[in-house]
N, C-alpha and C positions, 0 to 999 in steps of 0.2 A: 531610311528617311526618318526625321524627325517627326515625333507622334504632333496633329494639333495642338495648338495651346488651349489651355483651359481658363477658363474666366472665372474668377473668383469675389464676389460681393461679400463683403466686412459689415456688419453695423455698425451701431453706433460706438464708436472707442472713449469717446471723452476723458483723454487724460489716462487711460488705463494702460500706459505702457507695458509692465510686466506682462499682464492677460495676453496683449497684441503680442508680443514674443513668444506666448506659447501658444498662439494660436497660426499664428505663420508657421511654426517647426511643425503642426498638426498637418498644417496644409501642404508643405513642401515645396512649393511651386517651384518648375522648371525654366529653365531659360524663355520657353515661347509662352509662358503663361501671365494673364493679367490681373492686376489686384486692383478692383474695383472697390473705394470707403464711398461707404453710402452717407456720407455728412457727420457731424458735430464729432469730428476728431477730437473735438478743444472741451474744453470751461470740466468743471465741477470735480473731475478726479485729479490725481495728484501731481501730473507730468505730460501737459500738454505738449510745450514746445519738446520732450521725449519723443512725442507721439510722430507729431509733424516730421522731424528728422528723422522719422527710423521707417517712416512713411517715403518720404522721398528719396531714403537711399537705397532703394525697390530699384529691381531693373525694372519691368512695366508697371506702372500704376499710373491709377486715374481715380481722381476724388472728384466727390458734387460735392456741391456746397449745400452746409446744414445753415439752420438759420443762427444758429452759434457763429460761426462763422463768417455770417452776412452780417450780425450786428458787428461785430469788431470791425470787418471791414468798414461799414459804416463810418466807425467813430475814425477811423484811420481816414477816411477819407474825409470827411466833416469835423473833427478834432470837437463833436460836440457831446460831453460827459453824460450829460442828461440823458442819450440813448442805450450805456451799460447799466447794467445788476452789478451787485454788489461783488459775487467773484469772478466777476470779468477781471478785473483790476490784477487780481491774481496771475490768471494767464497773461497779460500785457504785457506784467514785469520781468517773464519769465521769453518773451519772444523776441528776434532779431531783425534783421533786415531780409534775411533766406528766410525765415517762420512767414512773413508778410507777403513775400513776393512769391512764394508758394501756395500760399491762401488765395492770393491775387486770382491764380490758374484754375480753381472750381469751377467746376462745368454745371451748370443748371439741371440737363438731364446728358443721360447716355443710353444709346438709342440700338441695338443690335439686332438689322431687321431682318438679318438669318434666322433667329430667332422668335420673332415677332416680338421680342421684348423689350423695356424702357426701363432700366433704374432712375430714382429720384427721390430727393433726399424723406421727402413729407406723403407726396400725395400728388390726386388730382380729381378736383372738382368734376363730379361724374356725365353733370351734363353739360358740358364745353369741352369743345377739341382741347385734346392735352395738348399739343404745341404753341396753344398760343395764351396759353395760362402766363398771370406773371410771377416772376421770382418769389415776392414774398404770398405767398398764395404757396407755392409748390414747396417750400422748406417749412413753412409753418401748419400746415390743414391737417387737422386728425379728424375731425367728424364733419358731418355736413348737417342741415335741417334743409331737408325737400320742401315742405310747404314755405317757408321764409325764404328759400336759397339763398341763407346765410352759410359761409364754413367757417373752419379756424380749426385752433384750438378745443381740446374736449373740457377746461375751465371757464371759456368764452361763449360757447353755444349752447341754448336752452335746447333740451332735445335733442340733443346731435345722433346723430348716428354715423357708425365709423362709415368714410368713404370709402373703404375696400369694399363694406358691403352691396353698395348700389355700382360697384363698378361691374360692367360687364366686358370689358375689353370688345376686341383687343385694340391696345397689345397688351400683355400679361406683363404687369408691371411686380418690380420687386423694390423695396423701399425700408425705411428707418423710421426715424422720428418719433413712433410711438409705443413708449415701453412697458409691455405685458410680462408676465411671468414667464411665457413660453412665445416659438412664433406663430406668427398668425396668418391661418391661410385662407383663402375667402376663393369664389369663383373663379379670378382673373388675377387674384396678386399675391404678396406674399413679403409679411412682415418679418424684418430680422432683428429688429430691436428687443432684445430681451435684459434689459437693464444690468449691464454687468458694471457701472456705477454706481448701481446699487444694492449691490450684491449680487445679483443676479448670475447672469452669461456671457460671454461677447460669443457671438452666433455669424458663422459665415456659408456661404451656401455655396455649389456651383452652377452659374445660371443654366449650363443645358440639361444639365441632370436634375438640378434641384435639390441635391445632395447636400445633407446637413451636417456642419463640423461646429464644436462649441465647447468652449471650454469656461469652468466656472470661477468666479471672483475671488482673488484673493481676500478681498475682506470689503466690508460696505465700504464706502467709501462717504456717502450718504445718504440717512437714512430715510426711507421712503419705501408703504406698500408698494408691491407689483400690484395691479391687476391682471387679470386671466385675459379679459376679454378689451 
């Protein structure tokens, strides 16, 4: 009989095709196994639409949506400029009608309640049911402030403090978005974003083990501290 499949969560890729090829050959996966991208496949390194296609010609995979990928859709769906950054532009020119309509298919979260777990691309607001958080909330949150119950962003919040840390689950969430030197593990969650944009790692786990595969950046792509924490 065929052994279980194993579930496999990606960080953040951004463009870093080469890295994502040797990190799939790290990982091997089998025919019953699924490749879960925890968001912003796209923007800042050098081969997004790379990424996307080498992504969807996976036999299982399932990608959330990063908020990289919610602003493009955006402009795609409101054709209004004023919502990209500067190398958005870049990735646009670089993507087709299969890059768009595979972007389309990001799932918000993924939910595995064999496991009591939830991938997602950002986060979640620690004192609100995480189902019914909205989109731009769960691709964008890196810190919260408890006394303000403001989150966001760790450049937007005075005070913040990471939402992993006041997270108590369950469910034991594993997630992206915010890039430290190393991952980051807290009570109930567990960051895999470890900057391999920027020089860093691209870092993949297996959700029921936990198990850590990572391999390191061919070269910065752009320059930017990690932090640790």
């Amino acid at each position: 009989m065929p052994r279980p499949g194993k579930i496999f969560a990606i960080g953040d890729v951004h463009g870093c095709r080469a890295e994502l090829e040797h990190l799939l050959e790290k990982l091997s996966p089998g025919p019953t196994d699924t490749i879960v991208f925890l968001g912003d496949l796209v923007n800042r390194g050098p081969e997004s639409a790379g990424v996307l296609r080498l992504a969807r010609g996976l036999t299982n995979v399932r990608c959330l949506l990063g908020n990289h990928e919610l602003r493009l859709l955006k402009y795609r769906r409101d054709s209004d400029p004023t919502l990209l950054k500067p190398y958005d532009w870049d990735t646009i020119h670089q993507l087709n009608d299969d890059d768009w309509n595979f972007m389309a298919t990001f799932e918000e979260t993924i939910h595995f309640p064999q496991m009591d777990t939830v991938l997602v691309h950002g986060g979640f607001i620690p004192w609100e049911p995480w189902q019914e958080q909205p989109v731009d909330s769960l691709v964008n949150i890196q810190v919260v402030n408890p006394q303000t119950r403001e989150s966001g962003k760790r450049s937007h919040i005075t005070r913040g403090r990471s939402w992993q840390d006041l997270w108590e689950g369950p469910p034991f969430v594993i997630c992206g978005h915010t890039p430290r030197r190393d991952i980051y593990r807290a009570k109930a969650s567990l960051c895999l974003d470890t900057g391999c944009v920027y020089g860093g790692r691209l870092t993949a786990c297996d959700v029921l083990t936990q198990q850590i595969f990572q391999v390191a950046a061919f070269e910065d792509y752009v320059v930017k501290a990690l932090p640790h924490q």
